[in-house]
N, C-alpha and C positions, 0 to 999 in steps of 0.2 A: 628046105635049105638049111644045111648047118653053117649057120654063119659065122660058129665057134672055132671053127676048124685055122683058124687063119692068124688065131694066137696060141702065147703057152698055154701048155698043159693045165697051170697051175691057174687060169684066168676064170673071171666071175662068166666067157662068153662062152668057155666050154659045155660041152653038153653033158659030160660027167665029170664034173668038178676031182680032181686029185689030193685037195689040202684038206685037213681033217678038221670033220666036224665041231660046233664047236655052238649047238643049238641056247638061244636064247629068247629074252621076251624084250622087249620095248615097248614105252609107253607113247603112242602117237596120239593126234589131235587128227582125223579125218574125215570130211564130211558135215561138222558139228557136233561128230561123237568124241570121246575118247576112249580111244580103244588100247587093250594089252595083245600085240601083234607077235609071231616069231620069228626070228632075222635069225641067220647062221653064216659061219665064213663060207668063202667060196662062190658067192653070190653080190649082186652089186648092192652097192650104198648098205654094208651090211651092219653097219651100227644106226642103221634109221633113216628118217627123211633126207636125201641129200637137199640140195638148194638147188639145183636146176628143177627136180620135181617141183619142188616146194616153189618154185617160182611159175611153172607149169600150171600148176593148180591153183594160183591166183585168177586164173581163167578159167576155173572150172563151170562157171555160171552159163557160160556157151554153149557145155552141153547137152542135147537133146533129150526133150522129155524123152521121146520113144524112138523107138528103131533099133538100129546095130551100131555096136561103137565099139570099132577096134584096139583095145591097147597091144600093143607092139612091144614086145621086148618088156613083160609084165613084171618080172622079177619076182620077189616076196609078194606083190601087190598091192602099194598106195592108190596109184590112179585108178587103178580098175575098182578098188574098195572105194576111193572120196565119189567116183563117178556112179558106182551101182548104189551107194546111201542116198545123195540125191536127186538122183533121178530112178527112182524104184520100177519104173513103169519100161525103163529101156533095157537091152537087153547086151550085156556087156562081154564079149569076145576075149579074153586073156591069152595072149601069145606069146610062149616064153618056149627056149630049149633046152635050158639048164635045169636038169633032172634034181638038183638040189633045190633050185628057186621055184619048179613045180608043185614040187610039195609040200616047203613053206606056204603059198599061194593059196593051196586047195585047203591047208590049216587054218589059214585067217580068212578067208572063207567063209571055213565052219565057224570061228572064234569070232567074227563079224556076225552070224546068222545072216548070212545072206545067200537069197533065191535065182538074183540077177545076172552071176558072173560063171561063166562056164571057161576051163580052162580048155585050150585047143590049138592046135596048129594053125598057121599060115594054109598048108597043102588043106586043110579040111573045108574051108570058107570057099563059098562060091566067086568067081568072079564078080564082079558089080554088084554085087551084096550087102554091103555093110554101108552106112550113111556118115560114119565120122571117126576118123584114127586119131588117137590121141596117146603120143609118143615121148619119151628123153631116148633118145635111138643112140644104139653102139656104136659113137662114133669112133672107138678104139681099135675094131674088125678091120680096119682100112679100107680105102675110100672104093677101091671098086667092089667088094664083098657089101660097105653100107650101101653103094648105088641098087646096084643087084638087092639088095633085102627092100628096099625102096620101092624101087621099081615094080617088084611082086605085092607089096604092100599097096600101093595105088592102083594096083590092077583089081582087089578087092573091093574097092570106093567107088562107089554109083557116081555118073557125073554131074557135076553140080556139088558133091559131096566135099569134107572137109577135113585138113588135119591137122592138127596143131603139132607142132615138135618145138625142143627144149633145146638149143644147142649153146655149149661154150663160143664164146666169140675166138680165144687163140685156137680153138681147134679146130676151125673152118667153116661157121656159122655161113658169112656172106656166101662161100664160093661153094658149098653146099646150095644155099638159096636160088643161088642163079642158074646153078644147073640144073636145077626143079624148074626154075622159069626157063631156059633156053635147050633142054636138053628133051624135060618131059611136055614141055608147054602149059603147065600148069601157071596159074595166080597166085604171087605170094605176097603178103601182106607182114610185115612186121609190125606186130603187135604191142612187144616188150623189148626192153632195151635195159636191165637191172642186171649189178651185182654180177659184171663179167658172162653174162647169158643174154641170146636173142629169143624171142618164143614169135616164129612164124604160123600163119593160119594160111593152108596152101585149100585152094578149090580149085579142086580137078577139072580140067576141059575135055 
């Protein structure tokens, strides 16, 4: 699914980014390491951690030692890098379509040394395959493109399985929430409530 298609040209959700390059390093804290990562324009949160991640990954202690755990909409790579450092043993899915934030990803990766993160498509994962999505999801693609990118996302999640996602509250946190409880039937718990973000943990039925 290109779910980029649905903004400008010039947007971090494009699949090949238009604004010129513009490669750099950052020094982030993830996982308990600290690491020197590469950000570039055209990509989201591209001066570093934004704060919905970074409020995301207060919860990272949730995720499963083992299994498959999807990040959705990977970017450069925080979540998939904080999640594959602590938990070594699981085996972490990075979902991303912007051909710029790919290849950032698969560089901090390397620059991480890490074994656990494999970068891939939505279309590659099996259906009921994966045990836990752990998302800050585009809610900028508008709402029936993020429904749709949703919808295929949970159709990946074994049941019983879990997701956490990171959403601004003026951008439609609740009424996102309830459509995951009334639309897909799913359980949602709201977890976090900080610093203008909700971080729900939805199990699939």
């Amino acid at each position: 699914m290109q779910y980029g298609l649905a903004v400008s040209d010039n947007h971090y959700f494009d699949k090949d980014p238009k604004s010129t390059s513009n490669l750099r390093q950052v020094d982030i804290a993830l996982g308990g390491k600290q690491l020197r990562l590469f950000t570039d324009s055209g990509v989201f949160s591209s001066s570093g951690l934004d704060k919905g991640t970074q409020i995301l990954l207060k919860h990272s202690g949730e995720a499963l030692g083992t299994g498959k755990i999807l990040d959705l909409g990977a970017g450069w790579g925080p979540i998939s890098i904080e999640l594959a450092i602590i938990r070594p043993d699981a085996e972490i899915l990075a979902v991303e379509i912007n051909s710029r934030a790919i290849d950032l990803l698969e560089k901090n990766i390397a620059s991480a040394a890490l074994t656990n993160v494999q970068s891939t498509s939505l279309a590659q994962i099996r259906e009921n395959s994966v045990d836990q999505i752990w998302s800050n999801p585009p809610i900028r693609i508008g709402k029936q493109n993020l429904h749709n990118l949703l919808t295929e996302a949970f159709g990946k999640l074994k049941d019983g399985g879990k997701a956490y996602l990171v959403v601004q509250k003026h951008l439609g946190s609740d009424s996102l929430a309830n459509w995951i409880e009334k639309d897909l039937g799913h359980i949602v718990d709201r977890i976090d409530n900080s610093k203008g973000f909700r971080v729900f943990r939805v199990t699939k039925q």
